[in-house]
ROMI-422765 format. One record per residue: x, y, z of N, C-alpha, C in turn; residue in three letters. Coordinates in steps of 0.05 Angstrom, whole numbers, always signed. Each point is the difference from the previous one (the first is absolute). Layout:
- neast, nnorth, nup, caeast, canorth, caup, ceast, cnorth, cup, code
- X, Y, Z, X, Y, Z, X, Y, Z, ALA
...
//
This chain:
- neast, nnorth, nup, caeast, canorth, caup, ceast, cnorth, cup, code
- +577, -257, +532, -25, +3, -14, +5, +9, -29, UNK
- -11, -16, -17, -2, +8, -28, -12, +26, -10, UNK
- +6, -1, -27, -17, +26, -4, -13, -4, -30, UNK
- +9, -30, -16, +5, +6, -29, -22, -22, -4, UNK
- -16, -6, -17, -21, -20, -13, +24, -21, -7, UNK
- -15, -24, +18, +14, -22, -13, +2, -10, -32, UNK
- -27, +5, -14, -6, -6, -31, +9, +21, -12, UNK
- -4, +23, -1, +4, +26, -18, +24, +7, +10, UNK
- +14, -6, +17, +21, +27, +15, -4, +29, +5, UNK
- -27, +3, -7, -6, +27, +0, +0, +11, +27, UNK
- -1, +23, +7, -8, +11, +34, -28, -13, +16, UNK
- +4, +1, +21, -29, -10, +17, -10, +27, +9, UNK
- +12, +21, -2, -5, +20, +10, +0, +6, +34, UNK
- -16, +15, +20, +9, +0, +18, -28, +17, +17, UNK
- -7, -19, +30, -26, +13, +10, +6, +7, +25, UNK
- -17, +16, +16, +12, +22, +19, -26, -16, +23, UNK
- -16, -8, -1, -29, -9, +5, +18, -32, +19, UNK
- +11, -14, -4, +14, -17, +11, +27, +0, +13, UNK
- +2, +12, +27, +29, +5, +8, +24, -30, +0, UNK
- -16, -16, -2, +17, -31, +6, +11, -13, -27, UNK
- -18, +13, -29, +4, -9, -27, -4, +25, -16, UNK
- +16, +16, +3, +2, +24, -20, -4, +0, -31, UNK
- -3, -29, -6, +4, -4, -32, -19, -4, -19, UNK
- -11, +5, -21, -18, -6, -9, -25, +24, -2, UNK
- -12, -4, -18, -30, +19, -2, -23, -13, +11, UNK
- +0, -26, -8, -20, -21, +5, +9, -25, +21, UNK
- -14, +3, +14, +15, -37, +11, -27, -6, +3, UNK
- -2, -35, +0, -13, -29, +2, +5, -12, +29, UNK
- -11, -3, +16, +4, -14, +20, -13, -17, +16, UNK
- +0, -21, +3, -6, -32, +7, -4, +6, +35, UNK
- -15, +9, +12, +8, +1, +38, +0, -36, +3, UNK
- -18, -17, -11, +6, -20, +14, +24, -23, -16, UNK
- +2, +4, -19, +32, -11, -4, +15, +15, +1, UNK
- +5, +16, +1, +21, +22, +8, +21, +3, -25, UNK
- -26, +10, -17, +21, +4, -21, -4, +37, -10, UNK
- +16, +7, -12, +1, +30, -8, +19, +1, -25, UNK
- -23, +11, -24, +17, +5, -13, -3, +30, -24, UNK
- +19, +5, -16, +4, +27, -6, -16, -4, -24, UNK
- -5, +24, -11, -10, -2, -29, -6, +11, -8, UNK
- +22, -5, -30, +23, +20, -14, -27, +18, -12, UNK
- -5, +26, -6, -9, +14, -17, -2, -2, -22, UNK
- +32, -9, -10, +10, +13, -30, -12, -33, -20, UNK
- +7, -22, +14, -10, -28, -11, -16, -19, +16, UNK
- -15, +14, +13, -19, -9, +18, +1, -29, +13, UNK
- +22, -12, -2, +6, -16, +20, +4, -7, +28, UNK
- -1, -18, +16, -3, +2, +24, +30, -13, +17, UNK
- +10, +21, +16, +31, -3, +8, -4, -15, +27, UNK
- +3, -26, +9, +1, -5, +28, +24, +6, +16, UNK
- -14, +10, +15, +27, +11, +13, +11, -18, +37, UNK
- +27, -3, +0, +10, -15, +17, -10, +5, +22, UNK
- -3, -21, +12, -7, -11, +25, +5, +7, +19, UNK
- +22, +18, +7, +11, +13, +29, -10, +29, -7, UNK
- -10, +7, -33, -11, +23, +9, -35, +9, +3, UNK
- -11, -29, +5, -21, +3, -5, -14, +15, +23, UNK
- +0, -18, +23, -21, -12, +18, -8, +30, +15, UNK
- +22, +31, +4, -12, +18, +19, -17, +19, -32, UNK
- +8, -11, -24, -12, +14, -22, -25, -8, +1, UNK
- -4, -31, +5, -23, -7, -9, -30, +14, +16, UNK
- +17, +1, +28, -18, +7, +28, -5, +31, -13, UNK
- +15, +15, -9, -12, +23, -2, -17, +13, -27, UNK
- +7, -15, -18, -19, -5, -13, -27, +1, +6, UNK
- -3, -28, +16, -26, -11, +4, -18, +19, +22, UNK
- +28, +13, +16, -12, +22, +14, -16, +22, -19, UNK
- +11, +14, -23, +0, +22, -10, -32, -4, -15, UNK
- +4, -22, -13, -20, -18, -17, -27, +0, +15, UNK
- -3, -4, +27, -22, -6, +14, -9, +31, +8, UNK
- +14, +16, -4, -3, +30, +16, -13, +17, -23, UNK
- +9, -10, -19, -22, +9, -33, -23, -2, -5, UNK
- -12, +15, -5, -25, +1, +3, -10, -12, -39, UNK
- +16, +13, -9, -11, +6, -33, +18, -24, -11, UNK
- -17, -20, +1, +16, -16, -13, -20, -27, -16, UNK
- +2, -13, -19, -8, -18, -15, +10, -28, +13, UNK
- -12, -26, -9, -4, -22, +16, -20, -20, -13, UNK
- +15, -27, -12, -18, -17, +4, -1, -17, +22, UNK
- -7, -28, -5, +2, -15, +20, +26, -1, +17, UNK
- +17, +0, -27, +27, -11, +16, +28, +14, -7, UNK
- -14, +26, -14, +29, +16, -14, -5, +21, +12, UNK
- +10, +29, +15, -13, +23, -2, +22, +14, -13, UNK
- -3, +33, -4, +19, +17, -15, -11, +27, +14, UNK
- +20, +16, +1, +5, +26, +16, +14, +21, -10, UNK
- -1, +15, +4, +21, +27, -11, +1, +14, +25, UNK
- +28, +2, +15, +2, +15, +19, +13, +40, -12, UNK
- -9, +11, +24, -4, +27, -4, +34, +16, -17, UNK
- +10, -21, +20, +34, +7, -11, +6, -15, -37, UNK
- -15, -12, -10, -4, -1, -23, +3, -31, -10, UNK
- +11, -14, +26, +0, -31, -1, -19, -18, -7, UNK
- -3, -23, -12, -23, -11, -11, +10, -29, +19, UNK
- -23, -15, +10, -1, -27, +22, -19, -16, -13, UNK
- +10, -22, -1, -17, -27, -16, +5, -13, +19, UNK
- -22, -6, +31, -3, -18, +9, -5, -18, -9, UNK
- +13, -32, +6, -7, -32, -15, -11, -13, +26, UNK
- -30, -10, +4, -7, -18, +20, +2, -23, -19, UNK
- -24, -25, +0, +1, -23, -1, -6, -9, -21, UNK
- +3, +14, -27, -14, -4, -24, +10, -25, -8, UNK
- -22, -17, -9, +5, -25, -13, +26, +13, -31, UNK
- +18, -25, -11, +19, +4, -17, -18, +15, -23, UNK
- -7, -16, -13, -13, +13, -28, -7, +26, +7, UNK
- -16, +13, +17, -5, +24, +11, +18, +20, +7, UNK
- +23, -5, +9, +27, +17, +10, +16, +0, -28, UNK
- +4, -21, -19, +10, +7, -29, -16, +14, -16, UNK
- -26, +0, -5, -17, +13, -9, -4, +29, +12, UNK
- +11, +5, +15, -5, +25, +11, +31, +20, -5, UNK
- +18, -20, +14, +27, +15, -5, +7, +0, -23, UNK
- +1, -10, -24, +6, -5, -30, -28, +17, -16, UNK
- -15, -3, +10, -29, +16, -13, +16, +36, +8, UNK
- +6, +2, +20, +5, +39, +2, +30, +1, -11, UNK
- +19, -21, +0, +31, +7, -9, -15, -4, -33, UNK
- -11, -16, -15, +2, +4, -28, -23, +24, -12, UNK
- -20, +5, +11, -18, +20, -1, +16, +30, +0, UNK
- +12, +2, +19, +19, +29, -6, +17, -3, -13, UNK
- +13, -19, -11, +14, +0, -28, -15, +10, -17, UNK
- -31, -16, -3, -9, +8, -28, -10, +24, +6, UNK
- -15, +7, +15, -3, +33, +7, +23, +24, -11, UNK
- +28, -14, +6, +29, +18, -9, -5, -12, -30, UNK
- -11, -14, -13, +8, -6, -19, -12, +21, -27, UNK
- -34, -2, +13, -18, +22, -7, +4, +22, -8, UNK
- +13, +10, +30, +5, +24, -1, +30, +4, -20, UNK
- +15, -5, -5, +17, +3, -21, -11, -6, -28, UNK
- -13, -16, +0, -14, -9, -24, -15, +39, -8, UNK
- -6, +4, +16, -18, +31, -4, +22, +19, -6, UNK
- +20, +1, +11, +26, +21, +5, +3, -7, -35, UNK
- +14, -16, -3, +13, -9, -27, -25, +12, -22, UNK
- -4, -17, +3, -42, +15, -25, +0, +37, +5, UNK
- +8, +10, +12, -8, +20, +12, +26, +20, -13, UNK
- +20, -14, -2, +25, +9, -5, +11, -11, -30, UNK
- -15, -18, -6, +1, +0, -33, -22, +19, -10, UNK
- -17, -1, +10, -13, +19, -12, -3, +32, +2, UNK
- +17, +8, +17, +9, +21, -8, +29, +6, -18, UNK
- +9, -21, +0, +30, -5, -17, -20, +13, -33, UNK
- -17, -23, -7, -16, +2, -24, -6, +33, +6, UNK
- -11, +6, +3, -12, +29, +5, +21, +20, -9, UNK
- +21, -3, +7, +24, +16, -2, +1, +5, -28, UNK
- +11, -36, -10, -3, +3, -25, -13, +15, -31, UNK
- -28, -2, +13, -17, +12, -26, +2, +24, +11, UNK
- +3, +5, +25, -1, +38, +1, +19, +7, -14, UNK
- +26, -17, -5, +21, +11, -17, +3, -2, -33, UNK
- -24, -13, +4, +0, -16, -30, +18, -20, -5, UNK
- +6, -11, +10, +27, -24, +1, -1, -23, +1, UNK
- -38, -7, -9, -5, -24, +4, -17, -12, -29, UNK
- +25, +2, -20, -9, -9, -29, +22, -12, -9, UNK
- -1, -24, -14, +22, -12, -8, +12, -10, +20, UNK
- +27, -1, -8, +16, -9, +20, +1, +4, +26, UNK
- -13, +26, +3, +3, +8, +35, -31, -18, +12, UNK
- -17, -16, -13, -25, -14, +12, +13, -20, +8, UNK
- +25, -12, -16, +26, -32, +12, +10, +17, +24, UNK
- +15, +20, +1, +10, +10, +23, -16, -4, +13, UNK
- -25, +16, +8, -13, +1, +14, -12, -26, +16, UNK
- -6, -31, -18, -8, -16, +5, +22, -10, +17, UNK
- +24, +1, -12, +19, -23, +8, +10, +18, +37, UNK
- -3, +28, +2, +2, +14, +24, -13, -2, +21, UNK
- -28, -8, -9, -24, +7, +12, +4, -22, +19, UNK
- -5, -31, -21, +9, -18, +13, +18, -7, +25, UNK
- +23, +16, -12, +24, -3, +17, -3, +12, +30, UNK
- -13, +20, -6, -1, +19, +24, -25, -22, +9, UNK
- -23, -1, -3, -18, -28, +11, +11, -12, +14, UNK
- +17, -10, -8, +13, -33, -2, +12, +2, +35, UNK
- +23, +24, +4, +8, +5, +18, -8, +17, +28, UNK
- -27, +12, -8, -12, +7, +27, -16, -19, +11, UNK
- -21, -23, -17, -10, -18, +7, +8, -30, +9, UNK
- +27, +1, -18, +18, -29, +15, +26, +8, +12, UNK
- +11, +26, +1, +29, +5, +4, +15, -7, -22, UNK
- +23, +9, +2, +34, +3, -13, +0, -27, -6, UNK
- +0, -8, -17, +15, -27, -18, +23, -14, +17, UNK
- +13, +24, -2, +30, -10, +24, +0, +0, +23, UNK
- -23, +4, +10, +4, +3, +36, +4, -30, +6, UNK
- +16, -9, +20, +4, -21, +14, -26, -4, +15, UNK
- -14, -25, -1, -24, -11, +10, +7, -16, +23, UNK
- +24, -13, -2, +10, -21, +23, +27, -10, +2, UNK
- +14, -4, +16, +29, -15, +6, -11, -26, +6, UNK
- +7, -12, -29, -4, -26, -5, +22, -22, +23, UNK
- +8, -18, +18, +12, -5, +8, +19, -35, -12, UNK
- +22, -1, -2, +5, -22, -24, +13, -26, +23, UNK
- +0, -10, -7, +1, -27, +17, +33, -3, +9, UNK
- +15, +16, -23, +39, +12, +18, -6, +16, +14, UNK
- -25, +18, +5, +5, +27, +30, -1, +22, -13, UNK
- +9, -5, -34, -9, +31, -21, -29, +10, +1, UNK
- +6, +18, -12, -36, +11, -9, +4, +23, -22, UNK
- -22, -16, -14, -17, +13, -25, -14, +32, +6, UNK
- +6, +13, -10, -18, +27, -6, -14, -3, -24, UNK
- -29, -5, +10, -15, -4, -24, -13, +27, +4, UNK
- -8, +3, -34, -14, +24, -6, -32, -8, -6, UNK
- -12, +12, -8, -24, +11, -3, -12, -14, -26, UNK
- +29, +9, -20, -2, -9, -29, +0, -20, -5, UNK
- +8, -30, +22, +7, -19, +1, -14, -25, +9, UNK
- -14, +5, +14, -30, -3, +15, +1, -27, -13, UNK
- -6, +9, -24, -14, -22, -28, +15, -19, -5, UNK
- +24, +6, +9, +16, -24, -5, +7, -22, +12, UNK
- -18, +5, +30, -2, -20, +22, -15, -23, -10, UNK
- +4, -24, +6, -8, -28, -14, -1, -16, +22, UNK
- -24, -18, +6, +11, -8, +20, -17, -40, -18, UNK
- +0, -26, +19, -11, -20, -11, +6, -23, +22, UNK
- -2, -29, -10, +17, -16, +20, +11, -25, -16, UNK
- +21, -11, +10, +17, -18, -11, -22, -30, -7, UNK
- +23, -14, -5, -11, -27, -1, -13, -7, +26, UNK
- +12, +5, +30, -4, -10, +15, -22, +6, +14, UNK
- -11, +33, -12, -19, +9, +14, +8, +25, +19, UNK
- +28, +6, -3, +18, +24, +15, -10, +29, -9, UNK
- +2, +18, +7, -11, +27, -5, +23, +10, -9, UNK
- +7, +17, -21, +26, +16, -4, -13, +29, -17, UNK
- +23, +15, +5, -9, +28, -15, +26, +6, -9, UNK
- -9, +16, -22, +26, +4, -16, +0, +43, +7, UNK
- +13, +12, +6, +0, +32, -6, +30, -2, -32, UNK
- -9, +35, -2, +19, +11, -24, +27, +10, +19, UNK
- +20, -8, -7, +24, +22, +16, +22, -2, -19, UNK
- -6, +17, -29, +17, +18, -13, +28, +15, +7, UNK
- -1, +13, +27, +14, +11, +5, +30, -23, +11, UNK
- -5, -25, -4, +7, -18, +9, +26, -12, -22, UNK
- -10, +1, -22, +22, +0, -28, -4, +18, -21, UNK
- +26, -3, -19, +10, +20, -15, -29, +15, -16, UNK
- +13, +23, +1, -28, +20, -27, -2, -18, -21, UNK
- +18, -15, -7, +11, -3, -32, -25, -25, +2, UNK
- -3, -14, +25, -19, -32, +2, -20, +7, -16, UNK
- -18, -16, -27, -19, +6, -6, -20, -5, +12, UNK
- +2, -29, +8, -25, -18, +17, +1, +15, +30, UNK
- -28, -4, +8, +6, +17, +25, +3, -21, +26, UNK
- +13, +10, +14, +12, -8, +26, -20, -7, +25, UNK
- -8, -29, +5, -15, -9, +25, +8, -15, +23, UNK
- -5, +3, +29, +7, -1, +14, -22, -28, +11, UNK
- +6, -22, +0, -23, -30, +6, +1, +13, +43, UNK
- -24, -7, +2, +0, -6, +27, -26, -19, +6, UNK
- +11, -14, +18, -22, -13, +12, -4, -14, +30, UNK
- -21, -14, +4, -6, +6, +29, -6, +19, +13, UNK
- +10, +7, +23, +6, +15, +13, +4, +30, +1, UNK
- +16, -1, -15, +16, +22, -14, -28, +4, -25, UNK
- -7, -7, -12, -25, +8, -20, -20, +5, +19, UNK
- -6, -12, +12, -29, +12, +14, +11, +30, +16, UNK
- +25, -3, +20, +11, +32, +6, -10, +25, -26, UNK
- +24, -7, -19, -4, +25, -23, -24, +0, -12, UNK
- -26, -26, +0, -31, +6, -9, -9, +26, +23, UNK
- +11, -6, +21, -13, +25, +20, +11, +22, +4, UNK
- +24, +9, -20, +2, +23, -5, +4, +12, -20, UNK
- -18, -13, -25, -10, +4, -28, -20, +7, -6, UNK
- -21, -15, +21, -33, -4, -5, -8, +28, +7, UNK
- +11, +8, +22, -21, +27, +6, +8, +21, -25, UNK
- +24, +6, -17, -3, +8, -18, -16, -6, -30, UNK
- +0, -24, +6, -25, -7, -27, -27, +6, +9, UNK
- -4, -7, +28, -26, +9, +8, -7, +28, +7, UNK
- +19, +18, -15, -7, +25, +13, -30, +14, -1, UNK
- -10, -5, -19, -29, +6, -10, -20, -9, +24, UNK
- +7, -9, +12, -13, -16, +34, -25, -16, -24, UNK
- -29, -4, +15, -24, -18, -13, -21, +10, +13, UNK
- -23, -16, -8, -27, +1, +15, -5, -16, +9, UNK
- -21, -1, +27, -9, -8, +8, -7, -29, -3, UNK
- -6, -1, -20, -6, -37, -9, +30, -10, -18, UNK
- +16, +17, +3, +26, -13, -8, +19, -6, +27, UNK
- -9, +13, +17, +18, -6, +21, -16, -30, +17, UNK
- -26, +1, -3, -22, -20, +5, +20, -23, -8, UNK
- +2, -9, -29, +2, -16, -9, +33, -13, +2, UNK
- +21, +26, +0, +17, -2, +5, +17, -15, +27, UNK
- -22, +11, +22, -5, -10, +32, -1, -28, -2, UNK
- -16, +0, -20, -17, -42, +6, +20, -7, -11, UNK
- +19, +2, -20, +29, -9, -20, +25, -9, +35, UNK
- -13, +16, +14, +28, +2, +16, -12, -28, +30, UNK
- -30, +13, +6, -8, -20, +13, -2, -24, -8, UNK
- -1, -8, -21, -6, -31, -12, +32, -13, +2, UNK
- +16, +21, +0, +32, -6, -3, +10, -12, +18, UNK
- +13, -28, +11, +10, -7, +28, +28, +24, +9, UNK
- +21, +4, -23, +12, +22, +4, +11, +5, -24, UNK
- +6, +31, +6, +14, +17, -21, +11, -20, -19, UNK
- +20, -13, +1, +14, -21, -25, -27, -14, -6, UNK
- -7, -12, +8, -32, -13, -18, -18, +21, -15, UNK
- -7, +16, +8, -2, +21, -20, +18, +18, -26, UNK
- +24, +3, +4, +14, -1, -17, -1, -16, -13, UNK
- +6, -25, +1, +1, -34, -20, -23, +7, -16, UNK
- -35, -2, +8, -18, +4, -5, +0, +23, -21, UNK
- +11, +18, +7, -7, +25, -25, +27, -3, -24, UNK
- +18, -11, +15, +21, +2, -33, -4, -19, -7, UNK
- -21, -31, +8, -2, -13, -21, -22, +10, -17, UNK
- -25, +16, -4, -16, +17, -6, +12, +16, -22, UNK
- +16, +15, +10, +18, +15, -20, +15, -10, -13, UNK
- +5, -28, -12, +20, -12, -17, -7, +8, -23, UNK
- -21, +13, -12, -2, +7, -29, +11, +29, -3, UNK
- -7, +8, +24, +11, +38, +5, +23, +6, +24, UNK
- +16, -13, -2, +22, +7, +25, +3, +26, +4, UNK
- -7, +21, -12, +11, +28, +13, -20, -6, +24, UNK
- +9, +24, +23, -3, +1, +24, -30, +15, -3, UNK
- +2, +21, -12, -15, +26, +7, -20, -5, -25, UNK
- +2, -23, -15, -28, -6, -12, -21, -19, +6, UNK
- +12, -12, +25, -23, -12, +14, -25, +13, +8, UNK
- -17, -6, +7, -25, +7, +2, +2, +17, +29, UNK
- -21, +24, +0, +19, +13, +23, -12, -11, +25, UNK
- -19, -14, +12, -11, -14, +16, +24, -23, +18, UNK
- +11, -13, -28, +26, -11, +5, +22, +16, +13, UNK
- +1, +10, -10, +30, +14, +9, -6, +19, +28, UNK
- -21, +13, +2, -10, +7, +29, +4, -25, +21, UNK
- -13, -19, -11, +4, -22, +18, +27, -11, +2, UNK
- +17, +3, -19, +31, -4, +6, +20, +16, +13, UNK
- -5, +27, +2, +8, +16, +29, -15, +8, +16, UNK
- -29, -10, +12, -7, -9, +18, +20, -28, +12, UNK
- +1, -5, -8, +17, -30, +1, +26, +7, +15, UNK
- +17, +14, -17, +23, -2, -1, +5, +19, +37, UNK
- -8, +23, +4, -10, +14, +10, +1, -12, +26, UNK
- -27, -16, +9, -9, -23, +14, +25, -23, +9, UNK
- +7, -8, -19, +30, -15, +4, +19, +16, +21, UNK
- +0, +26, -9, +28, +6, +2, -3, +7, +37, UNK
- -26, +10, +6, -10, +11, +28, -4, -33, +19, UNK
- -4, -19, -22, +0, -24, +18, +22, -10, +5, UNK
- +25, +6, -7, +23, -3, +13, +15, +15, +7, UNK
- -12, +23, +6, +5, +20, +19, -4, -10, +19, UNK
- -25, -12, +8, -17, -5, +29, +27, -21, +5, UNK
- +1, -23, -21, +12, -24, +18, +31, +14, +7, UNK
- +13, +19, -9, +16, +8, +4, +8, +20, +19, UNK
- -19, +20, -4, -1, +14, +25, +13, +30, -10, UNK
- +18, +2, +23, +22, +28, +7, +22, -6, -26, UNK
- +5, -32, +1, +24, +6, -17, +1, -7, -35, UNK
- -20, -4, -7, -9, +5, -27, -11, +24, -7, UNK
- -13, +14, +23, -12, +23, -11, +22, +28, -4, UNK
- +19, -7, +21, +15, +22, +2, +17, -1, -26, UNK
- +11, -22, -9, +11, -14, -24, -11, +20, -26, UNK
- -18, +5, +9, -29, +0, -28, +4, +26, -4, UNK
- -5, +17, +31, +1, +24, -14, +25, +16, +6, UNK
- +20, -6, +2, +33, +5, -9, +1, +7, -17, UNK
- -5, -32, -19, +0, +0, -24, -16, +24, -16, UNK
- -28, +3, +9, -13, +16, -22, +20, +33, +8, UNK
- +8, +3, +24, +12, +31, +2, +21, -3, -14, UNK
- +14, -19, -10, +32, +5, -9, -14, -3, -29, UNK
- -19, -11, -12, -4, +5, -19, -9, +22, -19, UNK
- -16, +13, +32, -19, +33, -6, +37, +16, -1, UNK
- +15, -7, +15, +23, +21, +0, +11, -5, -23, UNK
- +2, -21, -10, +12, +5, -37, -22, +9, -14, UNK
- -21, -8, +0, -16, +24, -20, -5, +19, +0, UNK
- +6, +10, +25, +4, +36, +14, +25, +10, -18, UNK
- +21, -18, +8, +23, +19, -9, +1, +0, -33, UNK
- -8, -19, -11, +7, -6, -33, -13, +31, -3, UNK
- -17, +21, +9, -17, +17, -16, +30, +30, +13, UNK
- +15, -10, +15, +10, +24, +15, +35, +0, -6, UNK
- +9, +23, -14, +16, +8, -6, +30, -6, +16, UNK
- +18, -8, -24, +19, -1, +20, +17, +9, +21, UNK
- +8, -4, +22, +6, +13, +22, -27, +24, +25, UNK
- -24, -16, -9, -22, +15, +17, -8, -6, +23, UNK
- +13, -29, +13, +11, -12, +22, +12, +3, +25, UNK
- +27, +9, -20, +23, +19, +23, -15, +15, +9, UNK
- -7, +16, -16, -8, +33, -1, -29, +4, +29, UNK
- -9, -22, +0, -25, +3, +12, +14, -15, +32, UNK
- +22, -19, -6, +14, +4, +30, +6, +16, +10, UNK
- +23, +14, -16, +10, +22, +0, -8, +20, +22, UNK
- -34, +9, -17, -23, +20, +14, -7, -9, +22, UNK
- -2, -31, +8, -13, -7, +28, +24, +1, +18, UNK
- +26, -1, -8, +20, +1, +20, +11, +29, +8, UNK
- -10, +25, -19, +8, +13, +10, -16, +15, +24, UNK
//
């Protein structure tokens, strides 16, 4: 059993309310396809989880779910909060447009809700930065540029994060991967060839010498581009949308026969603006909806052994971004303690 978000690598955290699936704050569960899946907190994505661990999860669930009294419900979705602090998104028979519209309507809505609320933190915290200032008198001349160019800065990073934070492990078509930052976002390009092919270009600097003036890109396409669009997008889309953006975004994906036809469709659109994250944000919602959608539909045809594949990968990835923050030899040391 996993424990790590397949998209973010972040934690799934861990629930006491389910003895058969300990994982997770929230789970989604399908009783009549028999599907169950996790869903991540931190990037509100939805983790399906393998098949041999579903089916005594799903039953108790549905048990726990029906024994609730206080719970919300439309036709074909309901939602619950059990006492142990677990949250249950029963899925009955909702027509498609209705089940994307609903699951993509609450994962991008609490983005922008988080978005808000930082939006207030930051305002809240420049403005007492300013405050400081004139109480000190320190805000004439030169110290009004300080102040501006600070103010900003401090803004800049409670409302979007660190410049440098790694947003995603880009994956390269040799088996490398990109650590893209934050700062770099912008430099994503994506379009299509002569033929009508989808390709995306990322930045990976760290790739040749300091001395390179021109900066360093990494071509991908196919396959491999639509992969790293789905673990780009949710950082451009961090701001989540509204209501009639996710509307519109939905119909972008339903009108789509699949994900690659919608990609084609939007980078030929963007041929005047290839950055990624200046598309229209309707678009780009609809392009990790997409990507997203892809990736869980070959989960299904695959099963046990794609999914397990999947989330390996995201733990060995969460374990290098764990350790890059942790000092050398803090490893041993913590064997060490469990062996003695």
């Amino acid at each position: 059993m996993y424990s790590t978000c397949l998209f973010c690598n972040g934690s799934l955290g861990e629930n006491t309310a389910i003895e058969q699936f300990p994982i997770g704050q929230r789970l989604a569960f399908d009783p009549a396809k028999g599907r169950l899946w996790v869903v991540c907190r931190k990037c509100e994505r939805w983790n399906l989880s393998p098949i041999e661990e579903r089916w005594e999860a799903i039953e108790e669930c549905e048990r726990r779910f029906r024994d609730t009294r206080l719970r919300t419900s439309t036709e074909n979705i309901g939602l619950t909060r059990l006492k142990e602090g677990l949250e249950l998104v029963r899925i009955g028979s909702p027509q498609r447009p209705e089940f994307a519209a609903w699951r993509y309507g609450d994962q991008f809505g609490r983005r922008r809700r988080q978005k808000l609320i930082r939006v207030g933190v930051g305002t809240t915290v420049v403005g007492g930065i300013a405050a400081g200032f004139f109480s000190i008198g320190a805000a004439t001349g030169g110290g009004l540029w300080l102040l501006a160019r600070f103010g900003e800065s401090a803004y800049e990073r409670i409302v979007h994060g660190s410049p440098r934070q790694v947003v995603a492990h880009v994956p390269l078509e040799d088996g490398k991967r990109i650590a893209l930052r934050r700062s770099e976002l912008g430099k994503v390009h994506v379009g299509t060839d002569r033929n009508g092919a989808f390709w995306m270009t990322v930045p990976n600097p760290r790739g040749v010498s300091f001395r390179q003036e021109t900066d360093h890109v990494e071509l991908l396409s196919g396959e491999n581009a639509l992969r790293a669009a789905g673990m780009i997008l949710p950082a451009m889309n961090w701001g989540g949308a509204t209501k009639g953006e996710v509307e519109r975004a939905t119909g972008l994906v339903e009108a789509s026969p699949s994900a690659s036809d919608l990609f084609h469709a939007v980078a030929r659109q963007a041929a005047e603006k290839p950055r990624l994250d200046k598309l229209d944000t309707h678009f780009r919602l609809a392009l990790e909806m997409a990507t997203h959608e892809e990736s869980e539909r070959r989960a299904l045809e695959g099963e046990l052994a794609l999914l397990e594949a999947a989330w390996k990968e995201a733990e060995e990835i969460a374990d290098i971004a764990d350790n890059l923050l942790l000092p050398p030899g803090i490893d041993e040391r913590v064997r060490k303690g469990k062996d003695a």
